[in-house]
N, C-alpha and C positions, 0 to 999 in steps of 0.2 A: 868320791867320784872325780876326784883329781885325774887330771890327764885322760878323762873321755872323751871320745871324740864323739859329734854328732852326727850319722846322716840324714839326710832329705829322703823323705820316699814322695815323691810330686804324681802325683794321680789325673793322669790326663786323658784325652779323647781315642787318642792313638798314639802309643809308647815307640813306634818306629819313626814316625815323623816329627813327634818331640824328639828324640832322643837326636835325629838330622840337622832337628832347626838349632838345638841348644849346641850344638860342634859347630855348627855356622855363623849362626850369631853368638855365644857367649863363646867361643873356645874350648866349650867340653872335649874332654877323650873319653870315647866308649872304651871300655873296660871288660865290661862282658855282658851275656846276653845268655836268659834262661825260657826257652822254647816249651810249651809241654809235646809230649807224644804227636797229637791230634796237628802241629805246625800251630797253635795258638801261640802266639809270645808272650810269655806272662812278665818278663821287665827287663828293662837293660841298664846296666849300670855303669854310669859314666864319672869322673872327676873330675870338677872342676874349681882348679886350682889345689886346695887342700879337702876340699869338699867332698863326697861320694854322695852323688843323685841317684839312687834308684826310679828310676820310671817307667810306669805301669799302668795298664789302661783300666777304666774303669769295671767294679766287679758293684754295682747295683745291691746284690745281695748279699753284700759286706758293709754295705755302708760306706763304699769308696767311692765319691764323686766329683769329678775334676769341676774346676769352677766355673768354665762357661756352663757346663750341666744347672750349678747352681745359681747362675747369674750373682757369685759373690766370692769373694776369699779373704781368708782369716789370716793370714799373712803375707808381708814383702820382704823380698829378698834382698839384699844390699852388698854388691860386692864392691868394694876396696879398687881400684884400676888408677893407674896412672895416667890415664887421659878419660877424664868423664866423658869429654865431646865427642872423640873418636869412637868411643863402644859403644854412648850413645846411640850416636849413629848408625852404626853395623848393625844393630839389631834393629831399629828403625827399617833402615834397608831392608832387613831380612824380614820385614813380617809385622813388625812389633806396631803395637798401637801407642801414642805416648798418651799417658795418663797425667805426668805433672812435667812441663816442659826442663829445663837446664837453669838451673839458677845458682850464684852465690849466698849459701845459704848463713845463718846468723851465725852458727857455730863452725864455722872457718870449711865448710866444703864444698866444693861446685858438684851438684845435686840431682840429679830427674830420672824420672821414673817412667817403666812402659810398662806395658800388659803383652804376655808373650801370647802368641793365639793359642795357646791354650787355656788360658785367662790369670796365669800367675804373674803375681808384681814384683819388677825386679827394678832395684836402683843402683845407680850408677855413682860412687861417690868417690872425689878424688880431693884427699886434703891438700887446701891452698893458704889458709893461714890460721894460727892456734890462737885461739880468744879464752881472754879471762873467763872463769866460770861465770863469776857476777855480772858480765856483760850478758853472757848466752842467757842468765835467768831474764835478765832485764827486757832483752828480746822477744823471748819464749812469752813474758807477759803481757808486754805490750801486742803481739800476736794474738794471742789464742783468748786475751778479757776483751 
């Protein structure tokens, strides 16, 4: 599986107004957009950055449920950005709830995390300086015991 790429398919409330808010706040580019017959939208699919989101509203009878549906989610997102503060904020502005504020974290990155209203976690991480492994273990310990 060398050289596969992954995409995201993000299962949301409403695939039109994610797909608006994530071009607004994160910088996505829609890409395209698959309607059925009846004018249902069934996903649009956008890039962001190297990435390909597919986003699609919830199908209940698939077993597809966006996470404010479930009041939880099983993953966060982490994108790479050259100013944590600045995207932080954009997406703050735009909507976003913050879940873990901006910080310098132990392993050399300025760090925080929001919840997009559609209840997916995305972070903001922008490397600010490279720490020895054995320091980040030392931290990681004194953290988390």
């Amino acid at each position: 599986m060398v050289g596969a790429m992954i995409a995201i398919h993000l299962v949301v409330t409403d695939a039109d107004s994610a797909a608006r808010w994530y071009s607004d706040a994160l910088g996505a580019v829609e890409t395209s957009r698959l309607t059925l017959p009846d004018g249902t939208l069934l996903t649009v699919e956008l890039r962001l950055a190297d990435t390909v989101l597919a986003v699609a509203g919830e199908m209940p009878g698939r077993s597809m449920r966006a996470p404010v549906s479930l009041d939880a989610t099983s993953a966060a997102f982490h994108l790479d950005v050259p100013d944590a503060d600045a995207s932080f904020q954009r997406a703050v502005d735009a909507g976003a709830t913050v879940y873990e504020p901006l910080w310098d974290a132990f392993w050399g990155d300025r760090t925080g995390q929001i919840l997009d209203p559609f209840g997916h976690r995305w972070a903001f991480d922008q490397h600010v300086r490279d720490v020895p492994t054995d320091e980040i273990a030392s931290a990681a310990a004194a953290l988390f015991t």
